[in-house]
C-alpha positions as CSV (number, residue, x, y, z in Angstrom):
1,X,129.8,51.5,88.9
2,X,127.2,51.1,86.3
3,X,125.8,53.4,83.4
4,X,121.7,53.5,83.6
5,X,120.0,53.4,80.3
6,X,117.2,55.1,82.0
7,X,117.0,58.8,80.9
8,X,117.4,60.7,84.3
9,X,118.8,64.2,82.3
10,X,116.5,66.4,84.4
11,X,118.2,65.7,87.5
12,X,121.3,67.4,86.1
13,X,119.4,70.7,85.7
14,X,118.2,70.4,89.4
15,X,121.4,69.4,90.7
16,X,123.2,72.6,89.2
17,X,120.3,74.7,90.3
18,X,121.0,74.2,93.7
19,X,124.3,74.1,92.9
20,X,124.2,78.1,92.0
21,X,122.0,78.7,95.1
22,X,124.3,77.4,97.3
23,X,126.9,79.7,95.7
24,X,124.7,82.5,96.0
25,X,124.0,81.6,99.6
26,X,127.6,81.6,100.6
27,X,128.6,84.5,99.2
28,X,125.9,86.5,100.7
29,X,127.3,85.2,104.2
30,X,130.6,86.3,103.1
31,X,129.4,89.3,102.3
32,X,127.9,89.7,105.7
33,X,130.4,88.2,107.7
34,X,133.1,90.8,106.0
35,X,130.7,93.7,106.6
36,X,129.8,93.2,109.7
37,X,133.4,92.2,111.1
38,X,134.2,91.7,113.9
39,X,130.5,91.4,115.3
40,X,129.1,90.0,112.5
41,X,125.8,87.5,113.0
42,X,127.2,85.1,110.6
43,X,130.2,82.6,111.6
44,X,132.1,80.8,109.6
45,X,130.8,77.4,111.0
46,X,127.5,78.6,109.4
47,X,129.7,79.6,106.1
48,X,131.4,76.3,106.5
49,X,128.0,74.5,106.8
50,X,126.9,75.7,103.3
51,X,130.5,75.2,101.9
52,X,129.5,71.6,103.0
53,X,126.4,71.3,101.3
54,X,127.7,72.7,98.2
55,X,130.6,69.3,98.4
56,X,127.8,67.1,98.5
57,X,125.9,68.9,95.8
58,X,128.9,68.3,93.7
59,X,129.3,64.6,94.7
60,X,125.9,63.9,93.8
61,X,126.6,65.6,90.5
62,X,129.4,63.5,89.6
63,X,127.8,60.2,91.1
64,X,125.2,61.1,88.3
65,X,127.2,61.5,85.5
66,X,129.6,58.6,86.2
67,X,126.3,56.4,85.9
68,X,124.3,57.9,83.8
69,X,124.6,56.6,79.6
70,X,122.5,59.8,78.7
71,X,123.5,63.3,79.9
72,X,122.2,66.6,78.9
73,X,124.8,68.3,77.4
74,X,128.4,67.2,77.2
75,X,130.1,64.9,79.7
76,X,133.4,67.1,80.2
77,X,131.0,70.4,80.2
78,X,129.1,68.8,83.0
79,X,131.8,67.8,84.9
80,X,134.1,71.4,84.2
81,X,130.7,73.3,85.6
82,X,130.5,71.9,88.8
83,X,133.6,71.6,89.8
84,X,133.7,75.7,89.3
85,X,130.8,76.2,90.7
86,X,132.1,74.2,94.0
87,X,135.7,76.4,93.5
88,X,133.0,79.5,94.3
89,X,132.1,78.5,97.1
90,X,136.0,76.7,98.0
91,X,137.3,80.3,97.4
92,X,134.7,82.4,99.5
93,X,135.0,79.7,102.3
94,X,139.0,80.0,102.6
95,X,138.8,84.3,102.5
96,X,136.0,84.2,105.6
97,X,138.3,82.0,107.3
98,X,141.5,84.3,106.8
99,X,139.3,86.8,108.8
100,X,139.7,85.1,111.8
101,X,143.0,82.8,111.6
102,X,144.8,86.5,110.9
103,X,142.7,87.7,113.9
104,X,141.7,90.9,111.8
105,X,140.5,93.7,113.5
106,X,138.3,95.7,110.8
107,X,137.1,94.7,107.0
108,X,138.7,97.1,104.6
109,X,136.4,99.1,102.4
110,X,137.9,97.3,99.3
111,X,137.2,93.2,100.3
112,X,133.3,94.6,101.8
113,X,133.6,96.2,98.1
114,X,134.6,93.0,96.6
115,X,132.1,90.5,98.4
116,X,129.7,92.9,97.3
117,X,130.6,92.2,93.5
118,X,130.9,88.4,94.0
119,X,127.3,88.6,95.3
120,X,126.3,90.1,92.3
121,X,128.5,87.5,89.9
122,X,127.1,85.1,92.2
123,X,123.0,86.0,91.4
124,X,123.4,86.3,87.9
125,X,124.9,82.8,87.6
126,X,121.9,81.9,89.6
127,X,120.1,82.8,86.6
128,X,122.2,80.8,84.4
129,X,122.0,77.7,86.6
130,X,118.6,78.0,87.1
131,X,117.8,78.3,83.3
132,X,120.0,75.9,82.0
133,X,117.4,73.7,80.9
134,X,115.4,76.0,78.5
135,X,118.2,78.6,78.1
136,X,116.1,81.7,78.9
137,X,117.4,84.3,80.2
138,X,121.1,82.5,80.3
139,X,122.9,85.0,77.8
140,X,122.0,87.9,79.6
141,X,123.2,86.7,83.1
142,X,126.5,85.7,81.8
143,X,127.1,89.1,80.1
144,X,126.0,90.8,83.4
145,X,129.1,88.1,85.2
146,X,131.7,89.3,82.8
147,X,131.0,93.0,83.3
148,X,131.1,92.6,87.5
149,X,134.5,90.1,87.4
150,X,136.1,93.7,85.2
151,X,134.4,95.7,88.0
152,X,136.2,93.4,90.5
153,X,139.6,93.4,89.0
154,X,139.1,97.2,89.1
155,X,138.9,96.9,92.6
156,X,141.5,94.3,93.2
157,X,144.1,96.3,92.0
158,X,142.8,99.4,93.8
159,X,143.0,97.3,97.2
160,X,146.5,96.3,96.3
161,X,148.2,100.1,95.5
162,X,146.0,101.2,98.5
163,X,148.6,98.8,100.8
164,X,151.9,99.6,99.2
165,X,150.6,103.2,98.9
166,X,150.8,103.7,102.9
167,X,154.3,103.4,103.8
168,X,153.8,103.2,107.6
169,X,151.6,100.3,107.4
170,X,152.5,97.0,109.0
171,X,154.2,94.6,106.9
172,X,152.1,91.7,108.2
173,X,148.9,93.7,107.5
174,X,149.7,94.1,103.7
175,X,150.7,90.1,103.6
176,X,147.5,89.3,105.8
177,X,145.0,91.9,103.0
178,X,147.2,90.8,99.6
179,X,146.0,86.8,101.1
180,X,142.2,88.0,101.2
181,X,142.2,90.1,98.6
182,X,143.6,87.0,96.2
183,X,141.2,84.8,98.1
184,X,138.1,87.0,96.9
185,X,139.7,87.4,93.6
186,X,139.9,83.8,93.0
187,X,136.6,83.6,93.9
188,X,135.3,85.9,91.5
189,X,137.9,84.6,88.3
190,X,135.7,81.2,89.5
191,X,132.4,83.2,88.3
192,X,134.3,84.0,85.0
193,X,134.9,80.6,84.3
194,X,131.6,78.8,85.2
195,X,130.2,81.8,83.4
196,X,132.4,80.3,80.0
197,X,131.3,77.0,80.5
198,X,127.9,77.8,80.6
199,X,128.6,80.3,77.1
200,X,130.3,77.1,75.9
201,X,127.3,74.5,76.5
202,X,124.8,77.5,74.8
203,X,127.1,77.4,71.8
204,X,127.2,73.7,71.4
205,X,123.0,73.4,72.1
């Protein structure tokens, strides 16, 4: 594989712009899918689908900075951010498929809590994505992630002493909720760190 000498650095900023809309996509279908279980409109082929089309967004990334000589910002920065950006959408992906493989009945009121928060992580770093090139705006929307992944924790550790709070709950349901809850968790610590890249390439620019 070859390095170009001819300047394509806009194409990054493209690239990770649909890159955030895909994650923004998916975890609005997540969001759905959890709460409108269990006759929600959106399956999780369709979630899958975009899961999909977030890989090959991430391919094409790489493929681009493995041949391009000039980049926009720093090779491992470029490389750290989309790879996070595809562990969003990894993480939503495996928690909408734990709906059905644990055949779960009803959504809790904490993970339809939860998806709602990664939703919002997911639209500021949108933002961030979408103004990487001219920095505007990009400050603001990572403050706005840090504040909802402290709202989510808040509510990952309410889910969790809501399960061991009940004594006469199944033991399978707390191990089937503790698996989603951690899989939407995940998926929000994955907004806190493509939110620090992003601080990190604004520092360095």
């Amino acid at each position: 594989m070859r390095f170009s000498l001819t300047p394509r650095t806009s194409e990054f900023f493209t690239l990770f712009g649909k890159a955030g809309e895909n994650a923004l996509q998916v975890s609005r279908l997540v969001e759905r899918r959890f709460r409108e279980h269990p006759n929600s409109g959106i399956t999780q082929e369709q979630v899958k689908r975009e899961e999909t089309e977030g890989d090959s967004i991430t391919r094409e990334l790489i493929t681009l900075l493995n041949t391009q000589y000039v980049t926009p910002f720093d090779r491992d920065d470029i490389y750290l951010l989309a790879t996070e950006l595809d562990d969003i959408v990894d993480y939503l992906e495996e928690a909408s498929d734990l709906l059905g493989l644990y055949g779960v009945e009803m959504p809790t009121r904490h993970a339809v809590e939860q998806c709602g928060i990664i939703v919002k992580a997911c639209e500021q770093i949108a933002v961030a994505c979408d103004n990487l090139k001219g920095m505007r705006g990009v400050q603001e929307a990572l403050v706005q992630v840090k504040l909802h992944e402290d709202e989510g924790d808040r509510v990952h550790r309410d889910a969790l002493a809501a399960l061991f709070r009940d004594e006469g709950i199944d033991p399978l349901i707390v191990i089937r909720w503790k698996d989603i809850y951690a899989g939407l968790e995940r998926a929000l610590d994955a907004c806190e760190t493509v939110a620090n890249v992003i601080a990190n390439i604004v520092v360095k620019s």
